[in-house]
C-alpha positions as CSV (number, residue, x, y, z in Angstrom):
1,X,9.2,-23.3,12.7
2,X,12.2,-21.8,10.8
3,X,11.8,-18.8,8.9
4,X,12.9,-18.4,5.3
5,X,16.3,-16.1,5.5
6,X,16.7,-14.5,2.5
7,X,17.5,-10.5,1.6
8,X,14.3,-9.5,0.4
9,X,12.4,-11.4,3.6
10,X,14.9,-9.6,5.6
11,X,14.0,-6.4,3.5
12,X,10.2,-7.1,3.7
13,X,10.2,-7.5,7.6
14,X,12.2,-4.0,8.1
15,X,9.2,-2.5,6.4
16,X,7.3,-4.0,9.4
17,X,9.6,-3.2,11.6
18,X,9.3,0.7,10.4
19,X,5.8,1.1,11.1
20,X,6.3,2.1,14.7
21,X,9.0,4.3,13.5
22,X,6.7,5.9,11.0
23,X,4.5,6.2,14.4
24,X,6.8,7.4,16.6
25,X,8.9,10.2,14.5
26,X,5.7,11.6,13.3
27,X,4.3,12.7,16.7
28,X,7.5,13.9,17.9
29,X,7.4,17.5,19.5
30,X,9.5,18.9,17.2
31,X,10.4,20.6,13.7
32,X,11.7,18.1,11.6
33,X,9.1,15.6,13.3
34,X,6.9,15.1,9.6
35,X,10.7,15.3,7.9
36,X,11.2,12.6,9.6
37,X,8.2,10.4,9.4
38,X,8.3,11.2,5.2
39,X,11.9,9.8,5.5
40,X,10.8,6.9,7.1
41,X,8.0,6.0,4.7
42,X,10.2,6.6,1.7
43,X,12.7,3.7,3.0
44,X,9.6,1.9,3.4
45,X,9.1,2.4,-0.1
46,X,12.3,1.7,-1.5
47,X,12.3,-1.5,0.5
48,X,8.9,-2.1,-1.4
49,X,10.5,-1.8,-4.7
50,X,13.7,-3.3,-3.8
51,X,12.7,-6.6,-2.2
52,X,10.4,-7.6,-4.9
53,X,13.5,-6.7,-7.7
54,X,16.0,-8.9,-5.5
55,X,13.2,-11.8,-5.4
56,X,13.6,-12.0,-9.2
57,X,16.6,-11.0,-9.9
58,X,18.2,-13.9,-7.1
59,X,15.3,-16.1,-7.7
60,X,14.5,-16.4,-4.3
61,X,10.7,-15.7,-4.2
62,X,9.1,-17.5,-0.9
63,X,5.9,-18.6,-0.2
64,X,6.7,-16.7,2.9
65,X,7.7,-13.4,1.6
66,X,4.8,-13.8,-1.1
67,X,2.3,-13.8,2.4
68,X,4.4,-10.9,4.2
69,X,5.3,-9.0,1.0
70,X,1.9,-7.7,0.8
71,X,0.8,-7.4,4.1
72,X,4.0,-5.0,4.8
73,X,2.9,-2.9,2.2
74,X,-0.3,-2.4,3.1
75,X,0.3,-1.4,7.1
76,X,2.6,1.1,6.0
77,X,0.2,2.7,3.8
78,X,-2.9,2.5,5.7
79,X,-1.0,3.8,8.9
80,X,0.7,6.6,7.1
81,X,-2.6,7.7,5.5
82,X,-4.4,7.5,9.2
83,X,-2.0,9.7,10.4
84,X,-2.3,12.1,7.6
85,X,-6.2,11.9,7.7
86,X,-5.9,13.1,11.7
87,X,-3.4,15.9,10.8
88,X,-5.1,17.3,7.8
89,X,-8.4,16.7,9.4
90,X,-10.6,17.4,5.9
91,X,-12.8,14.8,4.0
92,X,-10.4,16.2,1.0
93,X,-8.0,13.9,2.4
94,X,-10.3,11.0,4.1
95,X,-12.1,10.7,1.3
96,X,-9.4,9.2,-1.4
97,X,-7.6,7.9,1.9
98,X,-10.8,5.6,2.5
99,X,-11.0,4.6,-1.0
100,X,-7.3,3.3,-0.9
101,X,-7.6,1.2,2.4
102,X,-11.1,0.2,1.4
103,X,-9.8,-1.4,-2.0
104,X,-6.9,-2.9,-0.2
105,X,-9.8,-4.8,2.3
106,X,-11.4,-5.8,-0.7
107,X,-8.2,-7.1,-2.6
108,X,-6.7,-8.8,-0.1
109,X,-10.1,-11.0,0.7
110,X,-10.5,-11.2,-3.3
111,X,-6.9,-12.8,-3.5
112,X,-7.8,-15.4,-0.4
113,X,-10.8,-16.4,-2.0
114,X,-9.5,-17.0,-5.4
115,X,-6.6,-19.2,-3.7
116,X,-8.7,-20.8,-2.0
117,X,-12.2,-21.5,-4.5
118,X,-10.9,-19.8,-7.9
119,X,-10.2,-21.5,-10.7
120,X,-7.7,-18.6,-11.2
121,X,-5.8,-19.2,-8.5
122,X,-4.0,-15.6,-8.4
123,X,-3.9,-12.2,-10.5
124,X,-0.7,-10.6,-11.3
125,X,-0.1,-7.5,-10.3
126,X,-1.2,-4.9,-13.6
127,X,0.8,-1.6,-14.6
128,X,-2.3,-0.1,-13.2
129,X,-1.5,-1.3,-10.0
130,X,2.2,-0.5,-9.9
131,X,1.6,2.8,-11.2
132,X,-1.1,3.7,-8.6
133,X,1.3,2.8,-6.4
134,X,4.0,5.3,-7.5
135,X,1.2,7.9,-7.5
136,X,0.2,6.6,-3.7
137,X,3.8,6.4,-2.1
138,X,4.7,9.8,-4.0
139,X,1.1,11.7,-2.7
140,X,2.1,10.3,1.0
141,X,6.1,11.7,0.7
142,X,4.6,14.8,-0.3
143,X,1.6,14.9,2.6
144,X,4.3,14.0,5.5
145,X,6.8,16.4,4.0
146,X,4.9,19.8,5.0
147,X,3.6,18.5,7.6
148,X,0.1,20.4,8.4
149,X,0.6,23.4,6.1
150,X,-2.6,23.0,3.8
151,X,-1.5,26.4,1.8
152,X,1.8,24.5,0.0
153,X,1.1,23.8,-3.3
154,X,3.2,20.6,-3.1
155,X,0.0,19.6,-0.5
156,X,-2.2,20.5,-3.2
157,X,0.0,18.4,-5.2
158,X,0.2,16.0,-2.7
159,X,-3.7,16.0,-3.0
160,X,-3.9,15.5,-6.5
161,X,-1.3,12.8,-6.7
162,X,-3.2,10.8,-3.5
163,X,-6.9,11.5,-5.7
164,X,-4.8,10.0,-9.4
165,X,-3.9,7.0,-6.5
166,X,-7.6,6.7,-5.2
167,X,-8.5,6.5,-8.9
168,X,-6.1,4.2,-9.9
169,X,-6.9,2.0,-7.1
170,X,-10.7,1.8,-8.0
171,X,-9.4,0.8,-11.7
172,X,-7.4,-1.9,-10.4
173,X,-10.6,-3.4,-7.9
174,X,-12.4,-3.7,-11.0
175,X,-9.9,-5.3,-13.0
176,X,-9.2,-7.9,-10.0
177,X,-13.3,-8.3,-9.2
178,X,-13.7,-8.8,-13.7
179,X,-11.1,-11.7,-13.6
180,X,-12.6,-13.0,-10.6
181,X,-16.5,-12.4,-11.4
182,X,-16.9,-16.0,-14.0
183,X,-16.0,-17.9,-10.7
184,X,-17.7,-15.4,-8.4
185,X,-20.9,-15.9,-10.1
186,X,-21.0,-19.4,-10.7
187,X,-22.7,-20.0,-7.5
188,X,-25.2,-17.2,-8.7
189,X,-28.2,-19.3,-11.1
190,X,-28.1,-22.1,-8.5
191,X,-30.0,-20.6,-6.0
């Protein structure tokens, strides 16, 4: 099986690739460790925004790198915000933390089943969602960046920006689930 070549696949797969980087230069023994691992995760993100711009812009959007596109961005999320959750050890940060990988579980099945039994057969991503997202990738820069230090203010900024993404995200679910809820509920009365 031959896999579609093209820049933003290529771009796509590195974020992939960078999850056991993330991993690995966050739990190194020294200083510049969480420098490191926020460095990491914001190439991830620029590759997010990038790949997705050169899609359009060269016209080569793949069934391929539609599949990978999103599954990329959500295993760099979800492992940056584990990691955060065991270094900040604090419901404060598991709790918006588990909101955001929650919604992403719920999404992702949402999106297979409307491909598959929807009408609708997909939902375009809103400015809710690409906003949330600029909150979310922003909160985690800011969370790596100092690292364990809970007194910062830009951790208590990085809160507050990860708790706009959490609210964001639960915005978007319901946008997603009301689109999808006429064909959801069908089945419902014929019980």
């Amino acid at each position: 099986m031959k896999l579609p070549i093209s820049l933003p696949n290529i771009l796509t797969s590195l974020r992939i690739l960078l999850v056991p980087v993330l991993v690995l230069v966050f739990y190194l023994p020294v200083k510049w460790g969480y420098l490191a691992a926020a460095l990491v995760f914001a190439l991830a993100s620029i590759t997010d925004w990038l790949d997705g711009y050169l899609a359009r812009k060269l016209n080569a959007m793949t069934p391929f790198g539609a599949f990978l596109d999103p599954v990329a961005d959500k295993l760099i999320v979800a492992v940056a915000l584990v990691l955060l959750v065991e270094l900040h050890a604090t419901p404060v940060l598991a709790v918006p933390a588990l909101v955001i990988v929650c919604r992403e579980i719920v999404v992702s099945a949402l999106r297979e089943w409307m491909a598959q039994y929807s009408s609708r057969k997909s939902v375009a991503v809103s400015m809710v969602g690409k906003i949330k997202t600029g909150f979310q990738m922003t909160a985690i820069i800011v969370l790596l960046i100092n690292g364990s230090d809970l007194d910062s203010y830009l951790v208590i900024l990085g809160y507050i920006l990860l708790y706009l993404a959490a609210a964001l995200t639960i915005w978007s679910m319901y946008i997603y689930l009301r689109i999808a809820w006429p064909d959801l509920s069908s089945g419902m009365n014929n019980d």
